[in-house]
N, C-alpha and C positions, 0 to 999 in steps of 0.2 A: 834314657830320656826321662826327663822331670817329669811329675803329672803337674797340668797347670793351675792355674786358678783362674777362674771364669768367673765374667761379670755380663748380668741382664739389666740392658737399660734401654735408655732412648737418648737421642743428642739434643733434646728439647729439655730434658731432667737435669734439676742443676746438680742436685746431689750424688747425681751418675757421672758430671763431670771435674766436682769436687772431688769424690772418691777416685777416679782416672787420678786426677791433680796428684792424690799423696800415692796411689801406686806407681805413678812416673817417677816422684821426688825422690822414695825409695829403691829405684833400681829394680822394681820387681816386674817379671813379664807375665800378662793376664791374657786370655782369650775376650773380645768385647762381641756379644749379642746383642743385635739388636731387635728388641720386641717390638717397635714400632711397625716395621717391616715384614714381619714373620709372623702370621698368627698362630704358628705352630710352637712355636719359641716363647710367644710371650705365655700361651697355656701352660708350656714347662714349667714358664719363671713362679707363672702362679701357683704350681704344684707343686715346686721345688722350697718357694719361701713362704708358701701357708696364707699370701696374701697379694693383692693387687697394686703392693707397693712395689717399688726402685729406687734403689740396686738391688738387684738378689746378687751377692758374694760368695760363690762356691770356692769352698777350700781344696785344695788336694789330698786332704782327709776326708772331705764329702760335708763337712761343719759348713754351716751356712751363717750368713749376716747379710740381714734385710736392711737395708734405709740406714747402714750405719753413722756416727758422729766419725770426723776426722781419729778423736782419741779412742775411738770403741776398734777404730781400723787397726788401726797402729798398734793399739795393745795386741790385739790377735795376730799381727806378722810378726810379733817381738816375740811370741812364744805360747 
């Protein structure tokens, strides 16, 4: 089994559901958190990306990308 790539967001974030947008378009499968819901989860997200922004982007190398641009995403699943 793959390790996956996790994303912390909220369904009210547009940029959490931009970011979904280009993990769908590219065929990639994510685990989706949601912080809204979970105040255990969102303390994570905020532990995990150093701030009280979203998306936190967990890689399956453990590399994180917070709040990233369509092209900052995409660079980092290209390699």
């Amino acid at each position: 089994m793959m390790p996956e790539l996790i994303i912390y967001g909220a369904d009210w974030c547009g940029d959490c559901r931009r970011s979904k947008r280009v993990l769908e378009r590219l065929g990639i499968d994510y685990r989706w958190i949601d912080v809204e819901h979970d105040s255990e989860k969102a303390d994570e997200a905020r532990r995990v990306g150093g701030s009280g922004r979203i998306p936190v982007i967990v890689f399956p190398d453990q590399t994180v990308l917070v709040e990233p641009t369509d092209a900052e995403l995409e660079k980092r699943l290209a390699g």
